[in-house]
PAKOL-392636 format. One record per residue: residue in three letters; x, y, z of N, C-alpha, C, O, CB in turn; chain. Coordinates in Angstrom, 1 decimal, always signed. Glycine has a CB too. Layout:
BEGIN
+------+--------+--------+--------+--------+--------+--------+--------+--------+--------+--------+--------+--------+--------+--------+--------+-------+
! rest !     nx !     ny !     nz !    cax !    cay !    caz !     cx !     cy !     cz !     ox !     oy !     oz !    cbx !    cby !    cbz ! kette !
+------+--------+--------+--------+--------+--------+--------+--------+--------+--------+--------+--------+--------+--------+--------+--------+-------+
!  ALA !      X !      Y !      Z !      X !      Y !      Z !      X !      Y !      Z !      X !      Y !      Z !      X !      Y !      Z !     A !
...
+------+--------+--------+--------+--------+--------+--------+--------+--------+--------+--------+--------+--------+--------+--------+--------+-------+
end
This chain:
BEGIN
+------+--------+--------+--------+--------+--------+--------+--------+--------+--------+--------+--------+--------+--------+--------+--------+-------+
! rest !     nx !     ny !     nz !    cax !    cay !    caz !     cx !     cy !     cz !     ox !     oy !     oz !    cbx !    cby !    cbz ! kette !
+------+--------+--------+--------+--------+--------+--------+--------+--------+--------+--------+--------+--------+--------+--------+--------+-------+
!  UNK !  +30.6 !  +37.0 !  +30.4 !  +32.0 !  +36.6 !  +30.7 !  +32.1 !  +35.1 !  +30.4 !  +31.7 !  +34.2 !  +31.2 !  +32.3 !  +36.9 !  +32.2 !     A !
!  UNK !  +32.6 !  +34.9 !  +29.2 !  +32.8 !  +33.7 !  +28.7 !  +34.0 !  +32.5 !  +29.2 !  +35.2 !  +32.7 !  +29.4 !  +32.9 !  +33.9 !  +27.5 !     A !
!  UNK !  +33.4 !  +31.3 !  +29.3 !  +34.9 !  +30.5 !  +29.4 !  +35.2 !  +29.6 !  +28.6 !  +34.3 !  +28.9 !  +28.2 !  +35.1 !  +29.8 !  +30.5 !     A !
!  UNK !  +36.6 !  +29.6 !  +28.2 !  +37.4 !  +29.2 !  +27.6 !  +37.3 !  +27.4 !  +27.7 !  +37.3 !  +27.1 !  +28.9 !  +38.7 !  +29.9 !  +28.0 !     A !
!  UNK !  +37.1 !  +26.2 !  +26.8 !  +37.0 !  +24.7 !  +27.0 !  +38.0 !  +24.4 !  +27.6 !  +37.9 !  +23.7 !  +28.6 !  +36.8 !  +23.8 !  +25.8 !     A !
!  UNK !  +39.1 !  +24.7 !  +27.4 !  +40.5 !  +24.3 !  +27.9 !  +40.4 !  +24.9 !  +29.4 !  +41.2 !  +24.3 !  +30.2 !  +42.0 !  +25.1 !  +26.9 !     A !
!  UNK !  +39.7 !  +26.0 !  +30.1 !  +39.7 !  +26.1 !  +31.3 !  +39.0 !  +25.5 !  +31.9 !  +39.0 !  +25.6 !  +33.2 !  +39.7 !  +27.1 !  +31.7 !     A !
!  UNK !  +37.8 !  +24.6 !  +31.3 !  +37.1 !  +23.8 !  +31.7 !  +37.5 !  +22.3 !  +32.4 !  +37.3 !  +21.6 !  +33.4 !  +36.5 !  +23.8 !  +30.9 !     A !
!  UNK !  +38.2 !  +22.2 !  +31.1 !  +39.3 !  +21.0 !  +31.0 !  +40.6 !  +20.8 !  +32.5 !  +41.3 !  +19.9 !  +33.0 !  +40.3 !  +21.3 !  +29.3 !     A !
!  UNK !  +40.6 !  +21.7 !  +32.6 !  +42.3 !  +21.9 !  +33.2 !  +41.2 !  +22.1 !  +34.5 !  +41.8 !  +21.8 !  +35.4 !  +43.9 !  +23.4 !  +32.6 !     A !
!  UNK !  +40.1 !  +22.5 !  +34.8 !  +39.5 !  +22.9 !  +36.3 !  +39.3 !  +21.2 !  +36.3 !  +40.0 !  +20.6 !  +37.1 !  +37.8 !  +24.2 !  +36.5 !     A !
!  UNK !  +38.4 !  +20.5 !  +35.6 !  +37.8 !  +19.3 !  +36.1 !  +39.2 !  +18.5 !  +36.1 !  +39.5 !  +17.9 !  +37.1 !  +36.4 !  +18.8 !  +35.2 !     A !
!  UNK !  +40.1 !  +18.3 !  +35.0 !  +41.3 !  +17.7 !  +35.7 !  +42.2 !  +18.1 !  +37.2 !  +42.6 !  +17.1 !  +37.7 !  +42.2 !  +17.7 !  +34.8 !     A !
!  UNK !  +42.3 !  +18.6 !  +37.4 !  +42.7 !  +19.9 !  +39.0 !  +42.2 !  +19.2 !  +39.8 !  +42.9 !  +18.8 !  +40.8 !  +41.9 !  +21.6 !  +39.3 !     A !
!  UNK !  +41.2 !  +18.8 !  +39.8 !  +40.0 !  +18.1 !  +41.0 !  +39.9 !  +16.4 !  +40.4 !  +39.5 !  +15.6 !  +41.2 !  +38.1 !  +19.1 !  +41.0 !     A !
!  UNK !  +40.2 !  +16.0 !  +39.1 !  +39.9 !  +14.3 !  +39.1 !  +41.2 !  +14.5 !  +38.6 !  +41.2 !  +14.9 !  +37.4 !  +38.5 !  +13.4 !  +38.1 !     A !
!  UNK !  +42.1 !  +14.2 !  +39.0 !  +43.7 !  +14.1 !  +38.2 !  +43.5 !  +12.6 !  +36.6 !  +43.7 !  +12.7 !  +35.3 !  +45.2 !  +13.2 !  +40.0 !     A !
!  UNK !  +43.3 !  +11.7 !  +37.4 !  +43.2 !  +11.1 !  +36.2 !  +42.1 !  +10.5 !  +35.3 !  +42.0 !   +9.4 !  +34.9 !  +43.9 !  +10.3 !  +36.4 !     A !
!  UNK !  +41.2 !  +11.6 !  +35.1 !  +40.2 !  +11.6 !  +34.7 !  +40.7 !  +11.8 !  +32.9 !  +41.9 !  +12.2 !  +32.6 !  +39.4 !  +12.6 !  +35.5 !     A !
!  UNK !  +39.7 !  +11.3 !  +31.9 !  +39.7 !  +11.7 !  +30.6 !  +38.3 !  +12.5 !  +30.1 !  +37.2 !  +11.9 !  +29.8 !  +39.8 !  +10.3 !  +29.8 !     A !
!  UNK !  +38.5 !  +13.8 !  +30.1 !  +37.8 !  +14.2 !  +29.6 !  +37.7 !  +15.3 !  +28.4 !  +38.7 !  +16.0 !  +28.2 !  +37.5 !  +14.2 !  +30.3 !     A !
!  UNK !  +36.9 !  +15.4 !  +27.8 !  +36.6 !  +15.9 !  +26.4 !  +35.2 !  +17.2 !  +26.8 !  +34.1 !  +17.3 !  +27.4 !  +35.9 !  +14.2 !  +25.2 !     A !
!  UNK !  +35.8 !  +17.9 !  +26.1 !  +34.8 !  +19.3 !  +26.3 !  +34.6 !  +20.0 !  +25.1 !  +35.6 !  +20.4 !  +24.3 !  +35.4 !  +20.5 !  +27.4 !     A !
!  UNK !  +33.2 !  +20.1 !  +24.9 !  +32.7 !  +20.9 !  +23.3 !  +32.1 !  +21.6 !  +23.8 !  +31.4 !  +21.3 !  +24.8 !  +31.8 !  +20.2 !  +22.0 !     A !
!  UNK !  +32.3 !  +22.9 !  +23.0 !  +31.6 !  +24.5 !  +22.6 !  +30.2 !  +24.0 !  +21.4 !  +30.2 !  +23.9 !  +20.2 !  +33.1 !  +25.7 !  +21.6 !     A !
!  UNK !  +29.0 !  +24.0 !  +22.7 !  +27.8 !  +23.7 !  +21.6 !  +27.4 !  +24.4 !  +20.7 !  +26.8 !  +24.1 !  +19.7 !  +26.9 !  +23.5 !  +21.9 !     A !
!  UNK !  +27.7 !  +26.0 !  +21.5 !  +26.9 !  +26.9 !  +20.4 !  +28.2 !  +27.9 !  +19.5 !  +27.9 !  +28.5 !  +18.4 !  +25.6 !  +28.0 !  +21.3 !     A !
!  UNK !  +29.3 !  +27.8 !  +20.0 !  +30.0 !  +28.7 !  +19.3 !  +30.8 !  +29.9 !  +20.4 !  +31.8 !  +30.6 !  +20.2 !  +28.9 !  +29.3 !  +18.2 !     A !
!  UNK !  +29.8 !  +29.7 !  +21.6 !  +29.7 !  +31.2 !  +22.2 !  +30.5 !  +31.3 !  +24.0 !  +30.3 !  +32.2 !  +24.9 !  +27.6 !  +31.5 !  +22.3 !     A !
!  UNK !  +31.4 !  +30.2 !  +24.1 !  +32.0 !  +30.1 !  +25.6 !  +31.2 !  +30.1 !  +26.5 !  +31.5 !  +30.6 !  +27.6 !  +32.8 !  +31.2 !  +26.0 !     A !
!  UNK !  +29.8 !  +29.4 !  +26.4 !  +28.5 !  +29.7 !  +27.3 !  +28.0 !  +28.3 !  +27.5 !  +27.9 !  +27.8 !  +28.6 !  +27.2 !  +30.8 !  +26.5 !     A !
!  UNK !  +27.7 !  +27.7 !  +26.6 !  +26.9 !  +26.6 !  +26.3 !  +27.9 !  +25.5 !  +25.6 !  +28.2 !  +25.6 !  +24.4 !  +25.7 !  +27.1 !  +25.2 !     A !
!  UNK !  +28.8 !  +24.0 !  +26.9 !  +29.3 !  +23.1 !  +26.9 !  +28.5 !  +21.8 !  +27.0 !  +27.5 !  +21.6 !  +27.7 !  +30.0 !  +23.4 !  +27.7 !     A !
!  UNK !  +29.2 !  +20.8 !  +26.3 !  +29.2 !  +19.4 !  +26.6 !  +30.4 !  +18.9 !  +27.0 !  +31.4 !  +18.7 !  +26.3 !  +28.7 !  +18.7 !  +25.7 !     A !
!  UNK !  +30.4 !  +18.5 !  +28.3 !  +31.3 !  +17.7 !  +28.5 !  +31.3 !  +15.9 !  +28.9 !  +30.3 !  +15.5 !  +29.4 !  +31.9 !  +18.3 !  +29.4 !     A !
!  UNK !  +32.3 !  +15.1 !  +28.9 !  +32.3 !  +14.0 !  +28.8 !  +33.3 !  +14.0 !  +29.7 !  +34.3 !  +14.6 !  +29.5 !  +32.4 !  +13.3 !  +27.6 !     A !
!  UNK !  +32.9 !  +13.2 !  +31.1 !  +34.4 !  +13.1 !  +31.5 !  +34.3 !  +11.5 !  +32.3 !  +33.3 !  +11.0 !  +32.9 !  +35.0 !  +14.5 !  +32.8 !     A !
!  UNK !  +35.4 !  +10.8 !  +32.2 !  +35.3 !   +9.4 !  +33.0 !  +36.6 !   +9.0 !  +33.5 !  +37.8 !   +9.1 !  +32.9 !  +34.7 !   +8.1 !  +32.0 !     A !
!  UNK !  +36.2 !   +8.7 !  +34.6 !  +37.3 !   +8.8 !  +36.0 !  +36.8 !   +7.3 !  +37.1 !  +35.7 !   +6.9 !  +37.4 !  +36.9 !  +10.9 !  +37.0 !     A !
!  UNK !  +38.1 !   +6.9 !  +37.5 !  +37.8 !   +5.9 !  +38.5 !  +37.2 !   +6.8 !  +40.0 !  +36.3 !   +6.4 !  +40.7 !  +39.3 !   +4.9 !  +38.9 !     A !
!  UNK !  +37.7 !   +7.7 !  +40.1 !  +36.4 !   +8.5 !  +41.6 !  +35.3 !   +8.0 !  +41.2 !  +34.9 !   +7.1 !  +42.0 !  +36.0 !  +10.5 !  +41.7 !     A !
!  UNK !  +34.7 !   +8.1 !  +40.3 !  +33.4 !   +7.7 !  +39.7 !  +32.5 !   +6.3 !  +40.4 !  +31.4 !   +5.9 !  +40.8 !  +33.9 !   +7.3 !  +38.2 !     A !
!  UNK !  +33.3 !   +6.1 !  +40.3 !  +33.1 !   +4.1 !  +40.6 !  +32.1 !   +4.0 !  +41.7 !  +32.5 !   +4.5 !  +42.8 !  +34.7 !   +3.0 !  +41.2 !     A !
!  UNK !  +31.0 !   +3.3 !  +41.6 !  +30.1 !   +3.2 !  +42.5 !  +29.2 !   +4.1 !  +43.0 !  +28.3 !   +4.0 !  +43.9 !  +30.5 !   +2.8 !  +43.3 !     A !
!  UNK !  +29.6 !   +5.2 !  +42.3 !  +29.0 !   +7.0 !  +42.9 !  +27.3 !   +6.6 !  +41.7 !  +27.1 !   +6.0 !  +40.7 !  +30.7 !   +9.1 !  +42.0 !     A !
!  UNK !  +26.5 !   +7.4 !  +42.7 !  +25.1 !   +7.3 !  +41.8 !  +25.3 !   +8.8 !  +40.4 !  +26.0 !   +9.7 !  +40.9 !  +23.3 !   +7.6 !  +43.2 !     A !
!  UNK !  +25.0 !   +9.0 !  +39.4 !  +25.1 !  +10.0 !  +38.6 !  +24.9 !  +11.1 !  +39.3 !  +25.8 !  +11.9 !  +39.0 !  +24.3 !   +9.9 !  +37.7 !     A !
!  UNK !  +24.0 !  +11.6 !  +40.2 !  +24.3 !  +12.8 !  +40.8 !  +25.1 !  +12.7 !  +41.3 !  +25.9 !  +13.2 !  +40.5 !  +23.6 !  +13.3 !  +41.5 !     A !
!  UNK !  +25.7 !  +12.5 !  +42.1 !  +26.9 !  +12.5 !  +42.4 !  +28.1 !  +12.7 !  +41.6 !  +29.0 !  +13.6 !  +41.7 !  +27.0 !  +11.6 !  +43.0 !     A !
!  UNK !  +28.0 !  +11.7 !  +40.8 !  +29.5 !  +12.0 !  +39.8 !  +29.1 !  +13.7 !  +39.4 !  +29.9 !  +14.6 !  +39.2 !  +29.8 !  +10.7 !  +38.0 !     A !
!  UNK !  +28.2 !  +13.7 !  +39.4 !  +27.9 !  +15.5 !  +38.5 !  +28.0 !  +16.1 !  +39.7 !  +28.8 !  +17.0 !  +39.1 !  +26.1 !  +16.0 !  +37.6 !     A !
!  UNK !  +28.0 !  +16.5 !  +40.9 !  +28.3 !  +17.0 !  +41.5 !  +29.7 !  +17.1 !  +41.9 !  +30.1 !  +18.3 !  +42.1 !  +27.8 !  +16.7 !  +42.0 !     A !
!  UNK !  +30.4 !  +16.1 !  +42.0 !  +32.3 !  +16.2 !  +41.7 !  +32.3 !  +17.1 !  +40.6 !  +32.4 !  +18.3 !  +40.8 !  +33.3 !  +14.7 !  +41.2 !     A !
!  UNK !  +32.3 !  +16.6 !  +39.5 !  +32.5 !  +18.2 !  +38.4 !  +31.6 !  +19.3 !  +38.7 !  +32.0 !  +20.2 !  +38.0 !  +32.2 !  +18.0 !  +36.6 !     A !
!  UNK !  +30.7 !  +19.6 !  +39.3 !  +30.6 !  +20.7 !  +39.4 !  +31.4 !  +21.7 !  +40.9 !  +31.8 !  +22.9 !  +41.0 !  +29.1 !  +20.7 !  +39.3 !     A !
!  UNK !  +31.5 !  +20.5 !  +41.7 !  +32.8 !  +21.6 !  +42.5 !  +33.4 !  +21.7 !  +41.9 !  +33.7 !  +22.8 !  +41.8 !  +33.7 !  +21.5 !  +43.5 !     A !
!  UNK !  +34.2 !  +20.8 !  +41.1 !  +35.2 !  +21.3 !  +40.2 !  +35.3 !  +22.5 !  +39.6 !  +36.4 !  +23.1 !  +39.3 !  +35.2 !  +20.6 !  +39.3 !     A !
!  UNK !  +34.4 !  +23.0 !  +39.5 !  +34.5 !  +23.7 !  +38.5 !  +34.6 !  +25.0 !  +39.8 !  +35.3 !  +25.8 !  +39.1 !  +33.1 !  +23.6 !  +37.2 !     A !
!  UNK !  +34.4 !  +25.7 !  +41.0 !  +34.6 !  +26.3 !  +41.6 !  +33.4 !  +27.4 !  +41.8 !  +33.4 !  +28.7 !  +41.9 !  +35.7 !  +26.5 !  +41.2 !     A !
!  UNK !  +32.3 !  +26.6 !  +41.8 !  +31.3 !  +27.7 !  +41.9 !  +31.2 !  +28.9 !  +40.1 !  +30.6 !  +30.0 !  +40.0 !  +32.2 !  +28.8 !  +43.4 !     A !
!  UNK !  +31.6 !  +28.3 !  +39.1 !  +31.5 !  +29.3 !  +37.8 !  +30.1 !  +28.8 !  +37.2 !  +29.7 !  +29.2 !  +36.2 !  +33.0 !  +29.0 !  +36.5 !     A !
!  UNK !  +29.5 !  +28.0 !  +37.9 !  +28.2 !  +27.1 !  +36.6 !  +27.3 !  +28.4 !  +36.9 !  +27.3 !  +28.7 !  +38.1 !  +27.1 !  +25.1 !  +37.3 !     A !
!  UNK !  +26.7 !  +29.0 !  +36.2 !  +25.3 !  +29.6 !  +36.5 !  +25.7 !  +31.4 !  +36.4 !  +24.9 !  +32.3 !  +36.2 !  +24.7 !  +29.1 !  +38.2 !     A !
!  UNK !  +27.4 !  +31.5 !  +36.7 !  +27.9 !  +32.7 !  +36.3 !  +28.8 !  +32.7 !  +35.1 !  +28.2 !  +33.0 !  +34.1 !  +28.5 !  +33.4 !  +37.5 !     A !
!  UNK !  +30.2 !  +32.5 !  +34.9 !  +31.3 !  +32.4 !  +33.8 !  +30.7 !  +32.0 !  +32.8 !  +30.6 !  +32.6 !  +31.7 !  +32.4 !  +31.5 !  +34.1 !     A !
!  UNK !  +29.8 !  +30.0 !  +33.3 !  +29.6 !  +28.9 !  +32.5 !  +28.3 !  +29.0 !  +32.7 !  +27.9 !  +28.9 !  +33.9 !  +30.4 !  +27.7 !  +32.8 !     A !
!  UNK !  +27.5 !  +29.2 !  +31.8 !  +25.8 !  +29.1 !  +31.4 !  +25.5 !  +27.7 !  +31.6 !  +25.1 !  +27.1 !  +32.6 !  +25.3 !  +29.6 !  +29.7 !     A !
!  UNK !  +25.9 !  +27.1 !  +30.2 !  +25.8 !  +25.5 !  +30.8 !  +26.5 !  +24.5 !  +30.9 !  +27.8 !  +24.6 !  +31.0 !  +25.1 !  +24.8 !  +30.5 !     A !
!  UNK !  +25.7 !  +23.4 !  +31.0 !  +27.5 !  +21.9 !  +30.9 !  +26.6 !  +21.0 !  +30.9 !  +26.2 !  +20.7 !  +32.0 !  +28.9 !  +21.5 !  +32.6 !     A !
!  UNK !  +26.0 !  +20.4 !  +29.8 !  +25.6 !  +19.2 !  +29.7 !  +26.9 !  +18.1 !  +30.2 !  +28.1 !  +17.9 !  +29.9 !  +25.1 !  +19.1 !  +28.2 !     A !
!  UNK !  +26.2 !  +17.7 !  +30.8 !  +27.5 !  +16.2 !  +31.5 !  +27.5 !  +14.8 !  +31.0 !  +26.2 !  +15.0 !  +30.8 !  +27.2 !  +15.6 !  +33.2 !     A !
!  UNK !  +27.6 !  +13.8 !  +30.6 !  +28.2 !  +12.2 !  +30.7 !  +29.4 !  +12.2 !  +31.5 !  +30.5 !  +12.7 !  +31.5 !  +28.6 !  +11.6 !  +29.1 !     A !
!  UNK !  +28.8 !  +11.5 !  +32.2 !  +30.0 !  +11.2 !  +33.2 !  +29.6 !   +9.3 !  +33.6 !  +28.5 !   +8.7 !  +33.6 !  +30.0 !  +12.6 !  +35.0 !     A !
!  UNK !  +31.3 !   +8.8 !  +33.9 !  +31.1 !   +7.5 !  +33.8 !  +32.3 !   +7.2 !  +34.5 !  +33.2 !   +7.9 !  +34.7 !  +30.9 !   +6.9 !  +32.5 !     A !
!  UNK !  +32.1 !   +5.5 !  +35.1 !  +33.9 !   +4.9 !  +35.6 !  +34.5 !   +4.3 !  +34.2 !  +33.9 !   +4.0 !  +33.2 !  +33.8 !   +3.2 !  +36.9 !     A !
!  UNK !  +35.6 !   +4.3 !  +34.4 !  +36.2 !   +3.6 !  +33.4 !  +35.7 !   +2.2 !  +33.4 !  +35.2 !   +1.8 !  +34.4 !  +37.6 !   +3.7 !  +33.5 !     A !
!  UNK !  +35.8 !   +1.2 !  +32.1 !  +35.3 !   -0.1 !  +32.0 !  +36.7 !   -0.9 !  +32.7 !  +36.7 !   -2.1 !  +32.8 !  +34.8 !   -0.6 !  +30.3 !     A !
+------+--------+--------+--------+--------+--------+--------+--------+--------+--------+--------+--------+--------+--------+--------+--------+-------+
end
């Protein structure tokens, strides 16, 4: 059960409204994502953490829908 980048996109915006982020299909296969996302929530948060905000985001799908999600995540400059 694959997911769609654009439902990726629209979950992690849902939860960081004004976040910018960018989501690639690594292998071809709705399974295997990179995403990039950078958001002022961000700010001062240690990296686990910011990866933890996108992964609630995402609603509990990492490990079932979504196989993976390589992350960059950052504050805006």
């Amino acid at each position: 059960m694959a997911m769609a980048a654009g439902e990726i996109e629209a979950l992690i915006r849902a939860a960081l409204p004004d976040a910018t982020v960018k989501v690639e299909d690594l292998a071809g296969d709705g399974d295997h994502y990179a995403a990039t996302v950078v958001s002022a929530a961000f700010r001062g948060l240690s990296r686990v953490r910011q990866h933890q905000l996108v992964y609630a985001a995402l609603s509990g799908r990492m490990g079932g829908a979504l196989h993976a999600l390589a992350l960059q995540t950052s504050a805006p400059d």
